[in-house]
N, CA, C and O atoms as a Maestro MAE file, in Angstrom:
{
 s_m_m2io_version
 :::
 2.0.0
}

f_m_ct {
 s_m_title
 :::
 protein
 m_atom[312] {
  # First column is atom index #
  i_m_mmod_type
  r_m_x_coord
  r_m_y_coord
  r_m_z_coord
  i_m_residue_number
  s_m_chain_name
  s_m_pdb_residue_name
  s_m_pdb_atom_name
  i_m_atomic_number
  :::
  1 25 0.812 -1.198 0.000 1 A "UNK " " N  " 7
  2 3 0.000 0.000 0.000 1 A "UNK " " CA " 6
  3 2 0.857 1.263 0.000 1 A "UNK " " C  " 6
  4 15 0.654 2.306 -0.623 1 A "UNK " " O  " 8
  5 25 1.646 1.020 0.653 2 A "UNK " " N  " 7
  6 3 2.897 2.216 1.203 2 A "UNK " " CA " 6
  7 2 3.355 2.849 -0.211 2 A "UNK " " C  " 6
  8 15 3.318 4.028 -0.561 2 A "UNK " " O  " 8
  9 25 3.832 1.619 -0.974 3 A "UNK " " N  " 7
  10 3 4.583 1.561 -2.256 3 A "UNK " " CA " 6
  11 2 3.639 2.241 -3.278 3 A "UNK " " C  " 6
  12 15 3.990 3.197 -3.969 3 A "UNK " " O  " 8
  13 25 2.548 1.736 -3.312 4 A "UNK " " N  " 7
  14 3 1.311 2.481 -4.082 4 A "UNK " " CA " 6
  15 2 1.319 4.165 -3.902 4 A "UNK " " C  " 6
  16 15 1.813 4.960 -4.702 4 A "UNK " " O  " 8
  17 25 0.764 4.428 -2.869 5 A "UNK " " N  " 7
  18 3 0.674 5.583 -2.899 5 A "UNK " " CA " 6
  19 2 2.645 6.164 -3.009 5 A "UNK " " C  " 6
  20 15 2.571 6.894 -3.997 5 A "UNK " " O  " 8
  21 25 3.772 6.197 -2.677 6 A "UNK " " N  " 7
  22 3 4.584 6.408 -3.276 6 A "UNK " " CA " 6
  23 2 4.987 6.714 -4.578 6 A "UNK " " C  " 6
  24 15 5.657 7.731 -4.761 6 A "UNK " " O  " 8
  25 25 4.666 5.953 -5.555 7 A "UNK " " N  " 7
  26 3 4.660 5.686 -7.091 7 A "UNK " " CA " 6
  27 2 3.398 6.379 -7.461 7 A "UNK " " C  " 6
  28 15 3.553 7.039 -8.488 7 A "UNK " " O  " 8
  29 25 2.057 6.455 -6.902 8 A "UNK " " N  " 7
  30 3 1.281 7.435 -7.468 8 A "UNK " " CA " 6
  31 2 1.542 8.921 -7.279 8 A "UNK " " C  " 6
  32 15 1.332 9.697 -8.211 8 A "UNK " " O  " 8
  33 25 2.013 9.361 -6.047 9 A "UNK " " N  " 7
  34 3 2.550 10.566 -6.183 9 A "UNK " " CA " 6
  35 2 3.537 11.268 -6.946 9 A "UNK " " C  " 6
  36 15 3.600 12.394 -7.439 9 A "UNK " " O  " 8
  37 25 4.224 10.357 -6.901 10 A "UNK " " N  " 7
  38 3 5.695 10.378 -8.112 10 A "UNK " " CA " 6
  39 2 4.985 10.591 -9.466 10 A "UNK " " C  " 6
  40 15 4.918 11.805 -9.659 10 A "UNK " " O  " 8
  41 25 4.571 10.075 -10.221 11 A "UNK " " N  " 7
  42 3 3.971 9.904 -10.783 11 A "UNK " " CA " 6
  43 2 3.000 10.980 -11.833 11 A "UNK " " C  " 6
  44 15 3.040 11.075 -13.060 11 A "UNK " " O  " 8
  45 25 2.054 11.794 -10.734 12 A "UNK " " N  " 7
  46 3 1.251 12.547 -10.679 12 A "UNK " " CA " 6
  47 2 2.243 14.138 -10.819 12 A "UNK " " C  " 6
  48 15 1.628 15.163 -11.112 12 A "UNK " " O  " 8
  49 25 3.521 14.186 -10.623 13 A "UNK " " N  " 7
  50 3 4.265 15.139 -9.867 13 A "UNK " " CA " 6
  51 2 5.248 15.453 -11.218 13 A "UNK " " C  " 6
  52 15 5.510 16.609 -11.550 13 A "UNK " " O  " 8
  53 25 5.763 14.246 -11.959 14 A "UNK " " N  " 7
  54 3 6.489 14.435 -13.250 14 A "UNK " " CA " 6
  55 2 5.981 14.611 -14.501 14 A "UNK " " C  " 6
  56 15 4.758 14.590 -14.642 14 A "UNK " " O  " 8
  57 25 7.030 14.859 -15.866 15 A "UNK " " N  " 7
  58 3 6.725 14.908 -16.477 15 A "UNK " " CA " 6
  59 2 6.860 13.491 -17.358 15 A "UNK " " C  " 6
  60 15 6.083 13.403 -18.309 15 A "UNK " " O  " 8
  61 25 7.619 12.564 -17.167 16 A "UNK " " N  " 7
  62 3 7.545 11.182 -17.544 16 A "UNK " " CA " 6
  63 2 7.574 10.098 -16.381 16 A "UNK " " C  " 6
  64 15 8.501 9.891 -15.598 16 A "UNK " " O  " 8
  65 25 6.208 9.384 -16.458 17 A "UNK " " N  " 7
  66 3 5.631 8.991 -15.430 17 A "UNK " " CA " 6
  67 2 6.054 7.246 -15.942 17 A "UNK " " C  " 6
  68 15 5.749 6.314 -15.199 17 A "UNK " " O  " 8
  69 25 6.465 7.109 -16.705 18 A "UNK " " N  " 7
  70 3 6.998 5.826 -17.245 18 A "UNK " " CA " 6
  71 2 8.288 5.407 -16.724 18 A "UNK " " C  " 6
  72 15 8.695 4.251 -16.841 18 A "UNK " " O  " 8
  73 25 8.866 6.237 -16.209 19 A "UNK " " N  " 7
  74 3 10.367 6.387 -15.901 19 A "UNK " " CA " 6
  75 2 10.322 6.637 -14.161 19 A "UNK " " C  " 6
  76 15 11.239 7.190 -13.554 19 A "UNK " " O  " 8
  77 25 9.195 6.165 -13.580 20 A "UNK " " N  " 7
  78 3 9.118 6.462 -12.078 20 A "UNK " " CA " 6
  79 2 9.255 4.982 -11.599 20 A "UNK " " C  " 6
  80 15 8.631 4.128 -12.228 20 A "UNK " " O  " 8
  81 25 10.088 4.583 -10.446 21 A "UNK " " N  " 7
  82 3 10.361 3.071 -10.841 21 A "UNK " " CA " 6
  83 2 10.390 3.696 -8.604 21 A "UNK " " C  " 6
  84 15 10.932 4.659 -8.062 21 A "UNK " " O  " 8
  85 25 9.723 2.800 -8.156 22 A "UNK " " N  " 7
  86 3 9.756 2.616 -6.118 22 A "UNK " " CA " 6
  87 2 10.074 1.409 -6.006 22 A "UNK " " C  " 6
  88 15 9.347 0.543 -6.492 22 A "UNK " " O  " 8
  89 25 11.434 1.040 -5.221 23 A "UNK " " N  " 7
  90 3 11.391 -0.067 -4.466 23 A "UNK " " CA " 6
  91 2 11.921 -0.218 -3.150 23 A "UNK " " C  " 6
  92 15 12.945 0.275 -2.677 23 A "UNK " " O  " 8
  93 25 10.885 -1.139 -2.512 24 A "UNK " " N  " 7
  94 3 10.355 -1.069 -1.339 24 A "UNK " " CA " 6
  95 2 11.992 -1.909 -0.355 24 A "UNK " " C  " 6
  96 15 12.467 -2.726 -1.144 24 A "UNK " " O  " 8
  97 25 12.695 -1.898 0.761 25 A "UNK " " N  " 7
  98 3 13.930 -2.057 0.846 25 A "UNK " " CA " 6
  99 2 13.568 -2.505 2.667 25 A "UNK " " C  " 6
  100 15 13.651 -1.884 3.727 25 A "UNK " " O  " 8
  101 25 13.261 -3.527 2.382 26 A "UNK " " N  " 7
  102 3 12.789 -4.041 4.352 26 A "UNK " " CA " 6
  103 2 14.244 -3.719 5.541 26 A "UNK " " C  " 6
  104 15 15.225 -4.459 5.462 26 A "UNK " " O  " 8
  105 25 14.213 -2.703 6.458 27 A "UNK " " N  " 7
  106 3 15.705 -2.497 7.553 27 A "UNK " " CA " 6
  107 2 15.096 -3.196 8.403 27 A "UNK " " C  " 6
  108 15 13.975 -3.651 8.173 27 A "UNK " " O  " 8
  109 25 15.782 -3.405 9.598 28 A "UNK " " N  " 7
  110 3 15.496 -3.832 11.126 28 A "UNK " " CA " 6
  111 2 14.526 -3.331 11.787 28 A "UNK " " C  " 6
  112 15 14.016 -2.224 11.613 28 A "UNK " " O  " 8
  113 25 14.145 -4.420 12.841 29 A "UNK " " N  " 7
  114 3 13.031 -3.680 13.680 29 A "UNK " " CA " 6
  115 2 11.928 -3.132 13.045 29 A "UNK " " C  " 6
  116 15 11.331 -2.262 13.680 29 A "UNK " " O  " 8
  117 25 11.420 -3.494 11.704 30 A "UNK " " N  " 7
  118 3 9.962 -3.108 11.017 30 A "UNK " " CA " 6
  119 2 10.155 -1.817 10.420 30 A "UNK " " C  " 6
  120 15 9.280 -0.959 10.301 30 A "UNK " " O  " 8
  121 25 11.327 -1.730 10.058 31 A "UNK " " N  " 7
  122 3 11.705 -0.063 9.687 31 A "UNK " " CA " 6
  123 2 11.682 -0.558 7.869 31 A "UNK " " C  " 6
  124 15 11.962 -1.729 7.613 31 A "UNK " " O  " 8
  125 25 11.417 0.184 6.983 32 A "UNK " " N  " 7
  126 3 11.063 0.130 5.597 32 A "UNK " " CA " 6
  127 2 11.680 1.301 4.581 32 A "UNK " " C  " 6
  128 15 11.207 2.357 5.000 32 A "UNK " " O  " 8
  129 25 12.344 1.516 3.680 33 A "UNK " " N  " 7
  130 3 13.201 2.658 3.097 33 A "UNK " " CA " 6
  131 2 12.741 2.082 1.509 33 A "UNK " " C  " 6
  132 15 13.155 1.067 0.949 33 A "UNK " " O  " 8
  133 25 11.588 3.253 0.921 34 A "UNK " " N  " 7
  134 3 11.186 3.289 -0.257 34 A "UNK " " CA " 6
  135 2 12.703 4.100 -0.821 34 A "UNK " " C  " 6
  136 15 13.203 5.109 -0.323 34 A "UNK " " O  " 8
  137 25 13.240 3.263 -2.056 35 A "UNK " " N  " 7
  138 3 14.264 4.219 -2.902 35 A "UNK " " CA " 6
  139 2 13.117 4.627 -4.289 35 A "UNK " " C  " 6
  140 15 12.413 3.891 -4.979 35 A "UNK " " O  " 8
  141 25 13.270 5.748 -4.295 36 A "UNK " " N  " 7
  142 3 12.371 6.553 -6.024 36 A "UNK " " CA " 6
  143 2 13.158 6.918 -6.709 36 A "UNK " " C  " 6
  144 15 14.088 7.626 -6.322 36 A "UNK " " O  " 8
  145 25 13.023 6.591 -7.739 37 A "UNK " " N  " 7
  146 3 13.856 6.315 -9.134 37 A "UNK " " CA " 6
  147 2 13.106 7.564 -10.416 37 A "UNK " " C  " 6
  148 15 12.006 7.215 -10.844 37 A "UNK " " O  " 8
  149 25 13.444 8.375 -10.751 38 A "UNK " " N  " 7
  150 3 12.774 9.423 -11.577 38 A "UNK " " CA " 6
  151 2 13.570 9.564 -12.806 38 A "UNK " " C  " 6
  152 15 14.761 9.263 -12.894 38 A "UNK " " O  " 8
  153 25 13.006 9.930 -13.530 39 A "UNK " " N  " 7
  154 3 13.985 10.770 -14.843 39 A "UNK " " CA " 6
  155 2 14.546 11.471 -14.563 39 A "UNK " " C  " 6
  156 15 13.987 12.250 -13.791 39 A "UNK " " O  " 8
  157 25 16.289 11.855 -14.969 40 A "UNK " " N  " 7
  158 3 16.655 13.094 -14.675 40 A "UNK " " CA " 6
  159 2 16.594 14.342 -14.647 40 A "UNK " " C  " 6
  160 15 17.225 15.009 -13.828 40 A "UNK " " O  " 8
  161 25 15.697 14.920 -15.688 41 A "UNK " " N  " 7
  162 3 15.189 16.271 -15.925 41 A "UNK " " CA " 6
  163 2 14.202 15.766 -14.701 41 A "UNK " " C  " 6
  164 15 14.107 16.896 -14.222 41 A "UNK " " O  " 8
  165 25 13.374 14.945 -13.797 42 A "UNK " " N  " 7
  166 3 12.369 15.234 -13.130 42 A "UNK " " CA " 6
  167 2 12.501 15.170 -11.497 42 A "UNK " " C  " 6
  168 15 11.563 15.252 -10.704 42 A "UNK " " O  " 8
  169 25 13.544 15.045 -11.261 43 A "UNK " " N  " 7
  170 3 14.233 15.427 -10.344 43 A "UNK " " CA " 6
  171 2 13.432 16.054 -9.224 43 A "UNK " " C  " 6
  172 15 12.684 15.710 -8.309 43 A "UNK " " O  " 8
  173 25 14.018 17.262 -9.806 44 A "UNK " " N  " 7
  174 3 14.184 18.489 -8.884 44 A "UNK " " CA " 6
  175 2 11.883 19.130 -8.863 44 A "UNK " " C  " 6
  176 15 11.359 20.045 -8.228 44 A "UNK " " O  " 8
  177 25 11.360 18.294 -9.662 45 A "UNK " " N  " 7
  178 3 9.458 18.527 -9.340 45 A "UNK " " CA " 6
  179 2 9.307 17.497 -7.684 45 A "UNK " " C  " 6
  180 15 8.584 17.680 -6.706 45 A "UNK " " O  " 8
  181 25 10.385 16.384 -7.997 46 A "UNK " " N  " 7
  182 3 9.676 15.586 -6.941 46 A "UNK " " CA " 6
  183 2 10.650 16.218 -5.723 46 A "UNK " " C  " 6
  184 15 10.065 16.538 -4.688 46 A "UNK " " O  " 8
  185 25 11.844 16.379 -5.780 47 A "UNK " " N  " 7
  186 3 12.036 17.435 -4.617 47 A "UNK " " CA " 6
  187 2 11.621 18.660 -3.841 47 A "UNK " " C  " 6
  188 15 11.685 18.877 -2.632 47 A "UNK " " O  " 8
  189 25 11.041 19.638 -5.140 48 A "UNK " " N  " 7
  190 3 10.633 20.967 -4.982 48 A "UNK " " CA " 6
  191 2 11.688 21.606 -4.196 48 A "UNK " " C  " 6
  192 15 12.613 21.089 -3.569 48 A "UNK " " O  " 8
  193 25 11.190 23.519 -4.440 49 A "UNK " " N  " 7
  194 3 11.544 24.506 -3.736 49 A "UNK " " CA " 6
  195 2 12.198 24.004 -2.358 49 A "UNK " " C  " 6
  196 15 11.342 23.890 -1.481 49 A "UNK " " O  " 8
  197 25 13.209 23.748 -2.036 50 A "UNK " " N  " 7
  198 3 13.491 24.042 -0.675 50 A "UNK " " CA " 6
  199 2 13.000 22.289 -0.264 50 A "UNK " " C  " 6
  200 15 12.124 22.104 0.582 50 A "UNK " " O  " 8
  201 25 13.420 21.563 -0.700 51 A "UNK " " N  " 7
  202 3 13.020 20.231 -0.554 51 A "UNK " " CA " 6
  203 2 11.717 19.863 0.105 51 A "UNK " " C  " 6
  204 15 11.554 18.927 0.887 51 A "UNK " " O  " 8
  205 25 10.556 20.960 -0.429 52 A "UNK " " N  " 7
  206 3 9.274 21.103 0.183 52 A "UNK " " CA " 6
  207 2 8.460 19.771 -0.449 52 A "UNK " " C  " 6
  208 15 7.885 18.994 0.314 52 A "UNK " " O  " 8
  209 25 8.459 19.621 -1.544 53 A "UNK " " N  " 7
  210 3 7.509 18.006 -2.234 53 A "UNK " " CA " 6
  211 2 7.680 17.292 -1.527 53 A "UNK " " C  " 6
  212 15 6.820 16.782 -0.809 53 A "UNK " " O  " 8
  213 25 9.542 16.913 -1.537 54 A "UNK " " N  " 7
  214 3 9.500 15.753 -1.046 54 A "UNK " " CA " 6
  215 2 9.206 15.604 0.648 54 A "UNK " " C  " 6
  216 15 8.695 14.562 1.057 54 A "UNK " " O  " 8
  217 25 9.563 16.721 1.612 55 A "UNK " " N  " 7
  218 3 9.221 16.818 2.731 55 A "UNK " " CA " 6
  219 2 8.047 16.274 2.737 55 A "UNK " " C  " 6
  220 15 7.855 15.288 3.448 55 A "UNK " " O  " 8
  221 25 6.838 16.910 1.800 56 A "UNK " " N  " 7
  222 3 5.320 16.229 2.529 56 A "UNK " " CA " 6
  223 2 5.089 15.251 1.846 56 A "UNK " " C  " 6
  224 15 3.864 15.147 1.895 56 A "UNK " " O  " 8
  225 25 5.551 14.303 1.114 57 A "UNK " " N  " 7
  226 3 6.037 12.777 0.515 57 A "UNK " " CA " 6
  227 2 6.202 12.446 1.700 57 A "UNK " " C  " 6
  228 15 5.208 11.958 2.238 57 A "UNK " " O  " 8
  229 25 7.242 12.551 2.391 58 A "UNK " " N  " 7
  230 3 7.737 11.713 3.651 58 A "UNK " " CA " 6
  231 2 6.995 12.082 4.785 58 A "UNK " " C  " 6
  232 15 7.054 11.292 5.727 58 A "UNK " " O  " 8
  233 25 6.124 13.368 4.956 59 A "UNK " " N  " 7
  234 3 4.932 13.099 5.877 59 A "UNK " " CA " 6
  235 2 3.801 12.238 5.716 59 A "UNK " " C  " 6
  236 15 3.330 11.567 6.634 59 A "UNK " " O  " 8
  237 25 3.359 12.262 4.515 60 A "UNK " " N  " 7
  238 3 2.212 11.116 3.960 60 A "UNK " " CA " 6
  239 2 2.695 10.156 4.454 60 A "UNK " " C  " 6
  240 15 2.188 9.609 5.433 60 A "UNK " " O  " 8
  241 25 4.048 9.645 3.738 61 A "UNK " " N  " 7
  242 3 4.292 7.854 4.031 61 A "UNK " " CA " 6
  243 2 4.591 7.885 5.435 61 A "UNK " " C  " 6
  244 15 4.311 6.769 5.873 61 A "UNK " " O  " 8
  245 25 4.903 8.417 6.093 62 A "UNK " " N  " 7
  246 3 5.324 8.423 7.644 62 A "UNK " " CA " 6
  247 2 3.554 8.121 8.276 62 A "UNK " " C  " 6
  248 15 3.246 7.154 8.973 62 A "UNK " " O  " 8
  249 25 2.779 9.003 7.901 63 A "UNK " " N  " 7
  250 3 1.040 8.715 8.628 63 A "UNK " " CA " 6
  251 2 0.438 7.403 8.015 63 A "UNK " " C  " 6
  252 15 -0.438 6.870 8.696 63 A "UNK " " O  " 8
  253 25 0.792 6.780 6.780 64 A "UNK " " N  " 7
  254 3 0.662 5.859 6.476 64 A "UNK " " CA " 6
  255 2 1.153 4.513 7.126 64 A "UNK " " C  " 6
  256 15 0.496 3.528 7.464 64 A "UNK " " O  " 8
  257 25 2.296 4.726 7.189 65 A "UNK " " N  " 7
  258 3 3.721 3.910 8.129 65 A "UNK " " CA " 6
  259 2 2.854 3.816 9.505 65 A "UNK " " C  " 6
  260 15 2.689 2.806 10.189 65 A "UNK " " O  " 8
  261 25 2.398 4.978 9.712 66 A "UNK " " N  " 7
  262 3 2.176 4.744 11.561 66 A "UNK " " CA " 6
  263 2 0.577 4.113 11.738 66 A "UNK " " C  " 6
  264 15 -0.106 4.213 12.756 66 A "UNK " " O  " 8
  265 25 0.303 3.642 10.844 67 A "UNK " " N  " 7
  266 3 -1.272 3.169 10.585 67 A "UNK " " CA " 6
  267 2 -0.842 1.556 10.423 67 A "UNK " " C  " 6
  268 15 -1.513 0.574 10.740 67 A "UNK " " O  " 8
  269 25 0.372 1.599 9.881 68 A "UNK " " N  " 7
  270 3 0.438 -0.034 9.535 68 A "UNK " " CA " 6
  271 2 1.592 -0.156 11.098 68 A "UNK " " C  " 6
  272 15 1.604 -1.343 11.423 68 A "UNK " " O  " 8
  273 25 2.177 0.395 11.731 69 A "UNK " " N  " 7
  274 3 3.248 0.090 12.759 69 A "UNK " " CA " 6
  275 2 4.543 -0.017 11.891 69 A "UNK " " C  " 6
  276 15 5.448 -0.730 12.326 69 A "UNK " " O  " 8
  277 25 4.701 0.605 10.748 70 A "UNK " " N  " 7
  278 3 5.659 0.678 10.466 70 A "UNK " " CA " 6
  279 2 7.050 2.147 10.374 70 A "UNK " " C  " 6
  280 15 6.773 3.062 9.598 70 A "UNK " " O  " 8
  281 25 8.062 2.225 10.960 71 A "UNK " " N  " 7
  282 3 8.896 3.233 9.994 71 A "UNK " " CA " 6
  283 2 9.416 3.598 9.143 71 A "UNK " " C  " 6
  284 15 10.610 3.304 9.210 71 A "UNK " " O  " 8
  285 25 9.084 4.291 8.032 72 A "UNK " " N  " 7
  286 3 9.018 4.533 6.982 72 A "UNK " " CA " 6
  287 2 10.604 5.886 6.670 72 A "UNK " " C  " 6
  288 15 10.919 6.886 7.315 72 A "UNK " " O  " 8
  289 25 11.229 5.247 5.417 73 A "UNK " " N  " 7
  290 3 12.164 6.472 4.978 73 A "UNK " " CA " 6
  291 2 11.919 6.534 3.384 73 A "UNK " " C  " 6
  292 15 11.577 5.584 2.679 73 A "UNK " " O  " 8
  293 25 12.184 7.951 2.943 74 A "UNK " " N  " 7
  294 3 12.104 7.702 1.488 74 A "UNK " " CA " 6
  295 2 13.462 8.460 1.349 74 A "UNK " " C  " 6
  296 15 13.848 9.467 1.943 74 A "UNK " " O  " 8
  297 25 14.252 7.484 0.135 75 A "UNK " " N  " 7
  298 3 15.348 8.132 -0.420 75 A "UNK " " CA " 6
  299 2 15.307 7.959 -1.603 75 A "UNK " " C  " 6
  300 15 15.265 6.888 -2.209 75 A "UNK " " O  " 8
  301 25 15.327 9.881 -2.335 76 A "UNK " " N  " 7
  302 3 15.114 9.994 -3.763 76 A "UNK " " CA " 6
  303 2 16.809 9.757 -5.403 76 A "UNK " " C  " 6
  304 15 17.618 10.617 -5.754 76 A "UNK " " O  " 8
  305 25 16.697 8.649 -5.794 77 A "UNK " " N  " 7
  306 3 18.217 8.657 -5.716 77 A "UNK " " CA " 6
  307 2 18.026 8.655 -7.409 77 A "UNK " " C  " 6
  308 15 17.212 8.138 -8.174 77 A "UNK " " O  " 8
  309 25 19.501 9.719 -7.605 78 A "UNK " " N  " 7
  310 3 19.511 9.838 -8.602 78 A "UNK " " CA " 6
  311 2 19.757 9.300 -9.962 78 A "UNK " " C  " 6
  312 15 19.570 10.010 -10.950 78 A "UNK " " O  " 8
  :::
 }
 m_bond[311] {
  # First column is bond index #
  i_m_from
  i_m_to
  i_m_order
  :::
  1 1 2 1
  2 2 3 1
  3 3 4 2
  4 3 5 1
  5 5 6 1
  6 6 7 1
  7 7 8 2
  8 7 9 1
  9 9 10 1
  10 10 11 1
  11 11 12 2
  12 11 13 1
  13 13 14 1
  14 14 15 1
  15 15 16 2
  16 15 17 1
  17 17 18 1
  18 18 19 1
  19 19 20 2
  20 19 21 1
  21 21 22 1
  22 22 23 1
  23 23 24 2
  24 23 25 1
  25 25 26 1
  26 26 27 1
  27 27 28 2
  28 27 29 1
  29 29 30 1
  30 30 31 1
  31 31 32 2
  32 31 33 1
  33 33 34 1
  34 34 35 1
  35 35 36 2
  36 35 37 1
  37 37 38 1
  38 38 39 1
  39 39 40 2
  40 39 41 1
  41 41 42 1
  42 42 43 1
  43 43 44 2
  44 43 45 1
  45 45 46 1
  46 46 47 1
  47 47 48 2
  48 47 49 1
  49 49 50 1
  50 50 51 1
  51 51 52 2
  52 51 53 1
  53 53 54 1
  54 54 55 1
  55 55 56 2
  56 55 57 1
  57 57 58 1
  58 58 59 1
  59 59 60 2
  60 59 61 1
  61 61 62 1
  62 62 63 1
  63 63 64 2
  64 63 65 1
  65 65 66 1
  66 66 67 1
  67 67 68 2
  68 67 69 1
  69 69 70 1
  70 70 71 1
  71 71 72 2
  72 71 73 1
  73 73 74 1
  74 74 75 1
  75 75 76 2
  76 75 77 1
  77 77 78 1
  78 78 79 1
  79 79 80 2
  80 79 81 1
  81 81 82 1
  82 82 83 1
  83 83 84 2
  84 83 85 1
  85 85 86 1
  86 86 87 1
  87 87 88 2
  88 87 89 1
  89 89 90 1
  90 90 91 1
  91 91 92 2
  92 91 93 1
  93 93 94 1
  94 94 95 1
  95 95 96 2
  96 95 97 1
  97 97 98 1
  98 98 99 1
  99 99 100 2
  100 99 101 1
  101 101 102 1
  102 102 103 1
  103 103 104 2
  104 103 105 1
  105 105 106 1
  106 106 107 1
  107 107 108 2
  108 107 109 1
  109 109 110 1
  110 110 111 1
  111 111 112 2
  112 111 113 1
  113 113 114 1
  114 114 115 1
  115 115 116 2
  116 115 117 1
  117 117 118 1
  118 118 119 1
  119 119 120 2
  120 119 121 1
  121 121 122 1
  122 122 123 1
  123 123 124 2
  124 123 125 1
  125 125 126 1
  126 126 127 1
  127 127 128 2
  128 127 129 1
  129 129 130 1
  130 130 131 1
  131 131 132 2
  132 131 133 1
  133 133 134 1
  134 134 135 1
  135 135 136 2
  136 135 137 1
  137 137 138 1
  138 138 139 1
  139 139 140 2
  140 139 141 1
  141 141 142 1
  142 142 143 1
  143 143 144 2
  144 143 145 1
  145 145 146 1
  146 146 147 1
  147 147 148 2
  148 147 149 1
  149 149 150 1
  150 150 151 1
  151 151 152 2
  152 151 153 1
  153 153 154 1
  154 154 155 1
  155 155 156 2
  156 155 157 1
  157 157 158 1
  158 158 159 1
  159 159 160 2
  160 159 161 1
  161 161 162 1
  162 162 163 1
  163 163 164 2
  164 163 165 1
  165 165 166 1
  166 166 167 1
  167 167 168 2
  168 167 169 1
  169 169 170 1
  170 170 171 1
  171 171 172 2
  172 171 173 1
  173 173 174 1
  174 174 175 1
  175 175 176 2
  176 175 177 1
  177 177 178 1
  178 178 179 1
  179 179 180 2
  180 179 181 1
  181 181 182 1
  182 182 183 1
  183 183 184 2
  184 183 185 1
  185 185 186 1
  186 186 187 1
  187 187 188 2
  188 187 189 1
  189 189 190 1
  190 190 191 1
  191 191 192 2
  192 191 193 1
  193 193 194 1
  194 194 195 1
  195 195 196 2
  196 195 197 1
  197 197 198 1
  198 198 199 1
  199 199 200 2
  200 199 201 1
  201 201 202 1
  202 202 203 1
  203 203 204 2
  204 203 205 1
  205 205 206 1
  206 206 207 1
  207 207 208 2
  208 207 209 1
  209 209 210 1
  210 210 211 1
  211 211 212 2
  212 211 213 1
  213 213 214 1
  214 214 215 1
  215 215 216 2
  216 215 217 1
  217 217 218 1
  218 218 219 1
  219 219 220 2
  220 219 221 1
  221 221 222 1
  222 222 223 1
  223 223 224 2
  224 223 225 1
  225 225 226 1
  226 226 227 1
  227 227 228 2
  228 227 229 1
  229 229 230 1
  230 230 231 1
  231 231 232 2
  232 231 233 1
  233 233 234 1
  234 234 235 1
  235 235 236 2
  236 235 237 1
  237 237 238 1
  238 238 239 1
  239 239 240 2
  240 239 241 1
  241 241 242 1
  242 242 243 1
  243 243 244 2
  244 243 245 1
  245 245 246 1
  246 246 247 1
  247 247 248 2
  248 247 249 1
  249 249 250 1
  250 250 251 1
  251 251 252 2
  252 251 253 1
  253 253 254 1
  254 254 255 1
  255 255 256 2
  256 255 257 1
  257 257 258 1
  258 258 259 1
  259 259 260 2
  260 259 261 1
  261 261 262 1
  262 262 263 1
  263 263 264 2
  264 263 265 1
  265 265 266 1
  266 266 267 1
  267 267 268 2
  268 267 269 1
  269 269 270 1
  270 270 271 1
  271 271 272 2
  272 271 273 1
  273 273 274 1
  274 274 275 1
  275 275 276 2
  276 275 277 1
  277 277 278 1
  278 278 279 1
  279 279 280 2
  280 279 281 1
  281 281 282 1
  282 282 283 1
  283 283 284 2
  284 283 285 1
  285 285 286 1
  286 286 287 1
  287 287 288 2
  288 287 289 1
  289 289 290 1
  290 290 291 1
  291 291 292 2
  292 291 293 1
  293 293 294 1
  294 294 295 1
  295 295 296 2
  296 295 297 1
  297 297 298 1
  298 298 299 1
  299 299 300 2
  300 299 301 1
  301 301 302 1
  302 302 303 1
  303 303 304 2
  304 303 305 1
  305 305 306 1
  306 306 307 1
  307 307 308 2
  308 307 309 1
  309 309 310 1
  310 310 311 1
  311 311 312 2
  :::
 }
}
């Protein structure tokens, strides 16, 4: 579910939505680290101004995370 809404936001946010690739990366202790995979020109939409997108990306999946008991990280890699 986590992964879903991840990849739909991504998604919704670029300009090539074919090229948005989430995978889901299980850590210790129930902890979970989505890596997002973007086009290079699309970068800097899913980061935004002042790393503001992705900030409330990682608030969503974090209220999501805390609904399932999980901790949630997202790392956007280039």
């Amino acid at each position: 579910m986590m992964k879903d809404l991840v990849d739909f936001l991504a998604k919704s946010l670029v300009d090539h939505p074919e090229k948005v690739s989430v995978k889901e990366v299980p850590r210790d202790k129930g902890s979970v680290v989505f890596e997002l995979r973007v086009a290079q020109d699309d970068i800097g939409k899913v980061i935004g101004k002042k790393g503001r997108t992705a900030q409330a990306i990682r608030t969503l999946l974090a209220a999501a995370g805390t609904k399932e008991g999980k901790r949630t990280e997202l790392e956007i890699i280039e």
